[in-house]
C-alpha positions as CSV (number, residue, x, y, z in Angstrom):
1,X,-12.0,-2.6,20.5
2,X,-12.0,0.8,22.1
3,X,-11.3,4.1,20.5
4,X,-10.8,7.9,21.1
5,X,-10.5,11.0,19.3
6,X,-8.4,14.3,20.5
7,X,-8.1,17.4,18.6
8,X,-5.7,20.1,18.6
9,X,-5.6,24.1,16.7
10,X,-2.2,24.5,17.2
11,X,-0.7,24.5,14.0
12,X,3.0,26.4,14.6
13,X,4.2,24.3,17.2
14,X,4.1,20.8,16.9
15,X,5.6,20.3,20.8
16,X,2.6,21.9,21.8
17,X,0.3,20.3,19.4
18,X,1.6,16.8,20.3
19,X,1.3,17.0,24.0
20,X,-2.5,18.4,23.8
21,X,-3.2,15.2,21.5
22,X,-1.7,13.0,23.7
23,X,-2.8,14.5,27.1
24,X,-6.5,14.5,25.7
25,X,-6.2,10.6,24.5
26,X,-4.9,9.9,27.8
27,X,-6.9,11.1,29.6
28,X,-10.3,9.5,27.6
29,X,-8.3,5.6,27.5
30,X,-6.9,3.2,28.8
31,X,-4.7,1.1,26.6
32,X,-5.1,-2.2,25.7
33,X,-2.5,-4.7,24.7
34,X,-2.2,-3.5,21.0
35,X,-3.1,0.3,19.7
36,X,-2.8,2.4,16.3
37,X,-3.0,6.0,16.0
38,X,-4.4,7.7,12.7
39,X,-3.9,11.7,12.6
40,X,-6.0,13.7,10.2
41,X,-4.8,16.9,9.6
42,X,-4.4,20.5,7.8
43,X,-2.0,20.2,5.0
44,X,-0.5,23.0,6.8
45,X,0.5,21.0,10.3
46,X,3.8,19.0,10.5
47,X,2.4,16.0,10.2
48,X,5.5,13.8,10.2
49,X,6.7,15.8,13.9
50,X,3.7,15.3,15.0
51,X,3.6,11.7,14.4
52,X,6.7,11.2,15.5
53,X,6.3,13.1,18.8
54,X,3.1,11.2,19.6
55,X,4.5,7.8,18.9
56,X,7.6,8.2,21.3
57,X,5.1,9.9,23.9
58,X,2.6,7.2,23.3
59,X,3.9,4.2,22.5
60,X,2.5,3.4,19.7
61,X,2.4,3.6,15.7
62,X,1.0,6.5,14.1
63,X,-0.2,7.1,10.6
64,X,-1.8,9.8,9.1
65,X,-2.4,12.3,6.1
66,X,-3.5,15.4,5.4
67,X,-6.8,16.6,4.3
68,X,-9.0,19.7,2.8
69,X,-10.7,19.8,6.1
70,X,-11.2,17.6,9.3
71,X,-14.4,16.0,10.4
72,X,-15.8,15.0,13.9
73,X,-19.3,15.7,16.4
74,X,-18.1,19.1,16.0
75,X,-18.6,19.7,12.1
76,X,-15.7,21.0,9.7
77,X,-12.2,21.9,10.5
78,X,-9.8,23.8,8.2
79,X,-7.2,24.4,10.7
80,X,-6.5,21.6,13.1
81,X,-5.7,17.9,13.7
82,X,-7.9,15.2,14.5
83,X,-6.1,12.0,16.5
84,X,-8.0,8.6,16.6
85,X,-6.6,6.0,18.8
86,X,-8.2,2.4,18.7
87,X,-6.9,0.1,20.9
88,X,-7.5,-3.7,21.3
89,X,-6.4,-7.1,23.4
90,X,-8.4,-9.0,20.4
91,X,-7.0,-7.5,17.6
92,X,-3.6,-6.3,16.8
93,X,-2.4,-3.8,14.5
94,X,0.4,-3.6,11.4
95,X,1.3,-0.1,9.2
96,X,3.9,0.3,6.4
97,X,5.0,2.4,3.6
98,X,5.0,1.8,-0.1
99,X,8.5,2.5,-1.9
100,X,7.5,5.7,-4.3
101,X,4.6,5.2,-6.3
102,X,5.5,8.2,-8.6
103,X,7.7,6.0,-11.5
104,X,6.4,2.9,-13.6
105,X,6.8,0.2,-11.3
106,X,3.9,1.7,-9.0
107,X,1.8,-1.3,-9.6
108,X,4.5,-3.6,-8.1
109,X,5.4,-1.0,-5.1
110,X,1.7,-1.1,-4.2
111,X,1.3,-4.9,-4.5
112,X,4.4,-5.4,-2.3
113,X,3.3,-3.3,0.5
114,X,0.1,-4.8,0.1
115,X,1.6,-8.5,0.3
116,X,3.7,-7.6,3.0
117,X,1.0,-6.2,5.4
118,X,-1.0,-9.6,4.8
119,X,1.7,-12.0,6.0
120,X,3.7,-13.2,3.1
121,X,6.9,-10.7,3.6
122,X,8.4,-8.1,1.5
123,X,10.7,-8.7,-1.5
124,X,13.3,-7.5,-0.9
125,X,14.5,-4.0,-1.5
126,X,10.5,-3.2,-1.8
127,X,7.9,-2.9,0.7
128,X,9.4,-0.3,3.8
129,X,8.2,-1.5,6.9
130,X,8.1,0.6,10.3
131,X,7.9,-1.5,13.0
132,X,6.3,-4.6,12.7
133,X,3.0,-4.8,14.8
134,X,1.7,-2.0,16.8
135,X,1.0,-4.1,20.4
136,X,1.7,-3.5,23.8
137,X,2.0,-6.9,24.7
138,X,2.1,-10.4,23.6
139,X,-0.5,-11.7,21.3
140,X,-1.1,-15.2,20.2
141,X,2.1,-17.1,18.6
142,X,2.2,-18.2,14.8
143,X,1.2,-21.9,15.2
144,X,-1.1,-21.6,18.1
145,X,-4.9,-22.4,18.2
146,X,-6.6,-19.0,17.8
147,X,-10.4,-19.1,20.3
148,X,-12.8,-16.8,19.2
149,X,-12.4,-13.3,20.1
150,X,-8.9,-13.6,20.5
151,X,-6.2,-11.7,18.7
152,X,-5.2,-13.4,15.3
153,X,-1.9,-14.8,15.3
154,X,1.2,-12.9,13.4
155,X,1.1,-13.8,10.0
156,X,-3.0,-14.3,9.4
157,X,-4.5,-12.1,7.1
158,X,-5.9,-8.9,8.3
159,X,-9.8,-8.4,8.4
160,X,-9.7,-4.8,7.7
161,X,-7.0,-2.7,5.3
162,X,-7.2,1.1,6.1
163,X,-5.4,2.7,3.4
164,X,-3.7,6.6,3.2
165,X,-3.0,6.8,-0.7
166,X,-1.1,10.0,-2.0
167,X,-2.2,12.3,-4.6
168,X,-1.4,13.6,-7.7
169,X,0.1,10.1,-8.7
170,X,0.4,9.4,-12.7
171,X,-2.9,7.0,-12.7
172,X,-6.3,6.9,-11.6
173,X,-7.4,6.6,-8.0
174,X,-8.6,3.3,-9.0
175,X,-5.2,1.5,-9.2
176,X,-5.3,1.8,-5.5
177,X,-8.1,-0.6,-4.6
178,X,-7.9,-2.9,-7.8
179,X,-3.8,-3.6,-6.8
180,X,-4.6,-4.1,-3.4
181,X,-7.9,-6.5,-3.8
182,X,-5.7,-8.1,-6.2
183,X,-3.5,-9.0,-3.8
184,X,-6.1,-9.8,-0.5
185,X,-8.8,-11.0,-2.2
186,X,-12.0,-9.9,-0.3
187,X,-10.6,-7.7,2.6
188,X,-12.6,-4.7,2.6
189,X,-10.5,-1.4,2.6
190,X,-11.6,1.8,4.0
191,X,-9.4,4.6,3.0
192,X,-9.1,8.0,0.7
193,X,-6.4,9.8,-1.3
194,X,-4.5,12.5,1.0
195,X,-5.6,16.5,0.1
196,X,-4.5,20.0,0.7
197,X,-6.3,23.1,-0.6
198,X,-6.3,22.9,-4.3
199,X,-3.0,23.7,-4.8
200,X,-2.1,20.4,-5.3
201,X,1.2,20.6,-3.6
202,X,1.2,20.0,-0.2
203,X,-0.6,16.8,0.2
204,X,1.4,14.5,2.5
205,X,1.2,11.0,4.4
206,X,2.7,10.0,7.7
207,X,3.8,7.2,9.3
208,X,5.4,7.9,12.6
209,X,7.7,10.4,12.4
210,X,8.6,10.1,8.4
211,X,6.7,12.2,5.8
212,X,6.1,10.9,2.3
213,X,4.4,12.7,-0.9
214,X,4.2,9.9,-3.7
215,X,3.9,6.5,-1.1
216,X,0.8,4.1,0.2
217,X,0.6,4.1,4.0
218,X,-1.2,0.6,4.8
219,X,-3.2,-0.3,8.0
220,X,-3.9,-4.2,8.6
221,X,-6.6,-4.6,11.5
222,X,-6.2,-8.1,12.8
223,X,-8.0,-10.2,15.4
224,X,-11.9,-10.2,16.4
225,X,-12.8,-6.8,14.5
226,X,-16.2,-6.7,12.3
227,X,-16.3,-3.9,10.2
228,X,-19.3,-2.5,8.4
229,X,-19.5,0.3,5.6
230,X,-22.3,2.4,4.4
231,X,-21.5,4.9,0.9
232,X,-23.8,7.9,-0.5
233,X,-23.6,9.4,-3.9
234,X,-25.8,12.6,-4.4
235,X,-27.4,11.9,-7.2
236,X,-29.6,15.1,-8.0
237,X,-29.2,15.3,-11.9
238,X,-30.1,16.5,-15.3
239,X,-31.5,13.7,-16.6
240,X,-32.4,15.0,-20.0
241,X,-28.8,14.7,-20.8
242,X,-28.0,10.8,-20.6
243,X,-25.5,10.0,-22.6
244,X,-23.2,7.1,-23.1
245,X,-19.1,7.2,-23.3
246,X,-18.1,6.4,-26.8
247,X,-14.1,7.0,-26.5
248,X,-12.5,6.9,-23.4
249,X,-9.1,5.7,-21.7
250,X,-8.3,4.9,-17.7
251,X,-9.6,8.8,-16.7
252,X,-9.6,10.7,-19.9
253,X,-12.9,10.9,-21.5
254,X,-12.6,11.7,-25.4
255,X,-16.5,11.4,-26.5
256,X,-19.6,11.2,-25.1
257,X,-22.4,10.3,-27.9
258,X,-21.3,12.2,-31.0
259,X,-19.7,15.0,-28.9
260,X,-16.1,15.9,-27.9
261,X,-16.3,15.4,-23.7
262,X,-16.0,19.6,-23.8
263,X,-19.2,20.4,-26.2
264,X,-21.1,17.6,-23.8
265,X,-20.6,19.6,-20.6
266,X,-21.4,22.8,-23.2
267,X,-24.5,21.1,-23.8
268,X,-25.6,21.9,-20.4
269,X,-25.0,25.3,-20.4
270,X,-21.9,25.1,-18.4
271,X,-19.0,27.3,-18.5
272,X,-15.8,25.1,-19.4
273,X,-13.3,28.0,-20.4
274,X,-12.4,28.2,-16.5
275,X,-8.7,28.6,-14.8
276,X,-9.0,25.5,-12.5
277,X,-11.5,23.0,-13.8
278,X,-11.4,20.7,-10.7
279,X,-12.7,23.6,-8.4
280,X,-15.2,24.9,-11.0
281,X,-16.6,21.7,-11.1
282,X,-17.0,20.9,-7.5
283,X,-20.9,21.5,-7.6
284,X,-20.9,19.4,-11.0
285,X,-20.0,15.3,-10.8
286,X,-20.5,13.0,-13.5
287,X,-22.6,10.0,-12.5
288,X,-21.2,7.1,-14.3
289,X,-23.6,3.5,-14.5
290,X,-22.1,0.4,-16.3
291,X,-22.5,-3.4,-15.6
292,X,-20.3,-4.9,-13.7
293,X,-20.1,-8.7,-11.9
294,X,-23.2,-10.7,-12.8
295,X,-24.9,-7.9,-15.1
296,X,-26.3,-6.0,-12.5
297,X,-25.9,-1.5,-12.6
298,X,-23.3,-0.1,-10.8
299,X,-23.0,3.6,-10.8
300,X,-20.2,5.6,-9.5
301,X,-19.7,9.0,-9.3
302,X,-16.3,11.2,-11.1
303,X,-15.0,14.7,-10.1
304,X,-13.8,16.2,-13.3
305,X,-9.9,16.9,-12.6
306,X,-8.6,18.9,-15.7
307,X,-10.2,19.8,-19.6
308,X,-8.3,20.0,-22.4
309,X,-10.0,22.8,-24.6
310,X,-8.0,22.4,-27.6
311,X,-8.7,18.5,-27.7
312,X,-11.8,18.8,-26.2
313,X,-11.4,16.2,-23.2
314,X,-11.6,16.0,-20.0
315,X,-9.5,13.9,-17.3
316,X,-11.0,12.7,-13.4
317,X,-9.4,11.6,-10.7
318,X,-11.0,8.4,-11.1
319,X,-11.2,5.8,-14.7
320,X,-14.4,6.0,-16.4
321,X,-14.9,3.4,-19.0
322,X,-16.2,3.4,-22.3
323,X,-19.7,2.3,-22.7
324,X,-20.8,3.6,-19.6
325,X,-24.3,6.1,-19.6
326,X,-23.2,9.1,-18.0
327,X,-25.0,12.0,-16.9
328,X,-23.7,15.6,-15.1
329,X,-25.5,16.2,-11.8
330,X,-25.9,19.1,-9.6
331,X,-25.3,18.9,-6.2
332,X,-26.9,21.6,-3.5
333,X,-26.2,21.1,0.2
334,X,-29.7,20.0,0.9
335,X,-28.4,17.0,-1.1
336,X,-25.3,16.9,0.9
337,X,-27.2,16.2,4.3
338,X,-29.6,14.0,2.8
339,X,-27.0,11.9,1.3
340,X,-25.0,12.3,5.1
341,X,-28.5,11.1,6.9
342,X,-28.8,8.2,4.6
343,X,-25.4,7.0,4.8
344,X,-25.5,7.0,8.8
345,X,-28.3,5.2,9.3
346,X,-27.8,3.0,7.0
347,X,-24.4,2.5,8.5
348,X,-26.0,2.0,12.3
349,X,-29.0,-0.7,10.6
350,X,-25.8,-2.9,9.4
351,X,-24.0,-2.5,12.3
352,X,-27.3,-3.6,14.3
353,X,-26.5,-7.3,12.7
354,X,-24.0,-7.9,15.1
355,X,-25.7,-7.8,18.4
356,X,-22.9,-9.2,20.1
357,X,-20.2,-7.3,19.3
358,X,-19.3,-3.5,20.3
359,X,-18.9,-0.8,17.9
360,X,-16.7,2.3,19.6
361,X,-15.4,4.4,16.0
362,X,-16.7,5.5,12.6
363,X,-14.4,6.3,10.5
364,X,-15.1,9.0,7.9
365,X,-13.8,9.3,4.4
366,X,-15.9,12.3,2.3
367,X,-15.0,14.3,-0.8
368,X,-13.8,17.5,-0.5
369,X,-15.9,18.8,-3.2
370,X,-18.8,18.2,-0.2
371,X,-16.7,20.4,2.0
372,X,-16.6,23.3,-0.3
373,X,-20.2,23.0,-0.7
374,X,-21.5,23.6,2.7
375,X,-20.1,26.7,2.4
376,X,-20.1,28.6,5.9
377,X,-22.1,26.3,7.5
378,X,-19.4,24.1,8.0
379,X,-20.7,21.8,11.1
380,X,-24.2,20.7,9.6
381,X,-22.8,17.6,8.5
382,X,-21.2,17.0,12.2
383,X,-24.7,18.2,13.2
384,X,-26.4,15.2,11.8
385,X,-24.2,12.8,12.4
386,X,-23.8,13.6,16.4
387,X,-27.5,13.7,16.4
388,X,-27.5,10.1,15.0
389,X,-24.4,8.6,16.5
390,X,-25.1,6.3,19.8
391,X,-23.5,7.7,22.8
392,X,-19.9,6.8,23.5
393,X,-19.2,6.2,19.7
394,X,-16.2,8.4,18.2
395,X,-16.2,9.9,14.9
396,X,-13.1,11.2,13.0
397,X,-12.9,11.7,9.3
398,X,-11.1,13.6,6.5
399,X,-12.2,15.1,3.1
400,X,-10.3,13.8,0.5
401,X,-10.0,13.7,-3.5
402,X,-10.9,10.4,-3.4
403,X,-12.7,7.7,-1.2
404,X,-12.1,4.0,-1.4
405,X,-14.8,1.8,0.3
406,X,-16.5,-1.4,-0.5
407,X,-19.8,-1.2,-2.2
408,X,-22.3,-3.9,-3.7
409,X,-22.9,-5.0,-6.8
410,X,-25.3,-7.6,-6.6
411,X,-27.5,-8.8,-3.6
412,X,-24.3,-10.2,-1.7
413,X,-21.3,-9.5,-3.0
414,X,-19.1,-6.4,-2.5
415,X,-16.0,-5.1,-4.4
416,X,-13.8,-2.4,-3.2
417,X,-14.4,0.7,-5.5
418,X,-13.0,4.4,-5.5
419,X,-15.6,6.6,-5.4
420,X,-15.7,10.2,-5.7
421,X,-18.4,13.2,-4.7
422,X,-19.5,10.4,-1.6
423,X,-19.5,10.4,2.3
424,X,-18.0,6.9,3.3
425,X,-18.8,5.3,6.4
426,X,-16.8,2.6,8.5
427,X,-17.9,1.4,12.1
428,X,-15.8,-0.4,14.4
């Protein structure tokens, strides 16, 4: 697989916008028999135009979302649009749309797109597909003996699900990767929840040319593609204040120890009679652990989303179950970078297990509570990681109010988890 990234700062004119992303990816590639295009942008661009305009200039599918902020060698971006473009003769591509996620059947809408995009066909009236596979070409015929390093036949289960989930949904970011592992067992998903800037209004996904605010965009990578993942949680912390969840339910925590979820974070010394909890909070994730699988620790972290004073809870944008130990930590951008180091390398020693095969993109999916946190210096993660990349390699990522990436929990096995308050890693 080959890949290449384009950006564009032209956010009022999406003619213009459009032809500098195209121009700038071909210029860097040459296609190959199948190709996707994922756009990451400012929840200000017109994303769906945008998409649309590349995908009849380009000839391909493009999918996208929008984010707090943008991510490549560069650093941060708040105002622009970030293109990737991976293209393939041994892999093919598939995207679709979920029907609305915002009403009671969600589960099912999620599971049918999920169903669809790994060969067994929508039901009907459910899953919308947009175009089938995104190829260039011919690829290998259902039925026909597939040789190694060949492109997987139509039909056979994808080896890597890239998914653009909306936000502000009526369930936890959680749903997203327990429905769809549900459904494909042990295909790992990269992927985050779309964002905007805290207004919690104008987060979008795309899918060539069509805009939706409450539906899954899916990605299926099939063919001779061997992903690998590496996650960080900053885990600086007060650890004087461990305490385990008594009363709790999906994402709304009810009691910690003896005390209402509002006198815990009181307990700290922390301000909770603020306007917008989720930004107040940004500097201020819960770690959860609990045991999970064979009895071994997992621990995830949770971005406090909204309090309830009167009650005294506290909802996040991810479930946090009861029994769990939990403990509020503070995260400084020292943290941030160490966390970003960690991750990359950790990312380029797994990918170093596959000598014979060529990485060209890491995908980036990172909390926008890290974003806020850098503060003005807004490149020092892009810093690092161009410092640590090897040459030739693309990077494109998004910050998002949630990231879904597999993670271990045991010595072998890995589940696909939302996280939040984490930089996740996917190479290519």
């Amino acid at each position: 697989m080959r890949s290449a990234t384009a950006i564009t700062y032209e956010m009022d004119d999406e003619i213009k916008a459009s032809l500098q992303l195209a121009g700038s990816i071909k210029e860097q590639l040459t296609l190959a028999k199948n190709t996707i295009g994922i756009l990451l942008c400012d929840a200000d661009f017109n994303g769906a135009v945008v998409t649309r305009e590349l995908s009849k200039t380009l000839g391909f599918e493009v999918a996208g979302m929008t984010t707090l902020a943008t991510l490549d060698k560069d650093g941060q971006h708040e105002s622009a649009a970030v293109l990737t473009v991976l293209t393939a003769d041994t892999c093919d591509f598939i995207a679709n749309a979920s029907r609305p996620l915002s009403g009671p059947d969600y589960e099912h809408n999620i599971a049918s797109a999920c169903r669809e995009l790994i060969g067994e066909g929508p039901e009907s009236g459910d899953a919308q597909p947009h175009g089938g596979a995104t190829k260039h070409g011919d690829t290998t015929k259902p039925g026909d003996t597939t040789k190694p390093g060949d492109a997987q036949p139509h039909g056979a289960a994808p080896r890597l699900l890239f998914a653009l989930c909306p936000s502000g949904m009526p369930f936890s970011g959680d749903r997203y990767p327990d429905i769809i592992s549900k459904e494909a067992g042990n295909i790992p998903i990269i992927g985050g929840v779309c964002s905007d800037d805290y207004d919690f209004e104008r987060a979008r996904v795309f899918l060539s040319g069509r805009e939706y605010k409450d539906s899954l965009i899916l990605i299926g990578i099939r063919g001779d593609v061997r992903p690998v993942f590496s996650i960080r949680h900053v885990t600086s912390r007060f650890a004087e204040r461990i305490s385990r969840i008594t009363e709790a339910e999906g994402n709304n925590v009810y009691k910690v120890g003896d005390e209402t979820f509002v006198e815990y974070l009181q307990g700290f010394g922390l301000k909770t009679d603020v306007p917008e909890p989720a930004l107040a909070f940004t500097a201020y994730p819960m770690m959860l652990t609990s045991v999970d699988g064979d009895g071994d620790d997992v621990a995830v972290m949770r971005h406090i989303s909204d309090l309830d004073l009167a009650s005294g809870s506290g909802s996040f944008f991810g479930d946090v179950p009861v029994g769990a130990m939990a403990n509020i930590c503070m995260i400084s951008k020292p943290d941030l970078i160490e966390a970003c180091v960690d991750s990359m390398n950790a990312l380029l020693e797994e990918a170093g297990k596959q000598p014979d095969y060529t990485y060209s993109t890491v995908l980036s999916m990172s909390c926008c509570g890290r974003a806020m946190l850098l503060g003005a210096d807004r490149a020092a993660e892009g810093r690092v990681l161009a410092g640590a990349l090897p040459q030739g390699v693309a990077l494109a990522g998004a910050y998002c109010l949630g990231e879904i990436c597999p993670s271990l929990y045991n010595e072998t096995t890995t589940r696909n988890r939302f996280h939040n308050c984490s930089i996740t890693f996917c190479m290519l």
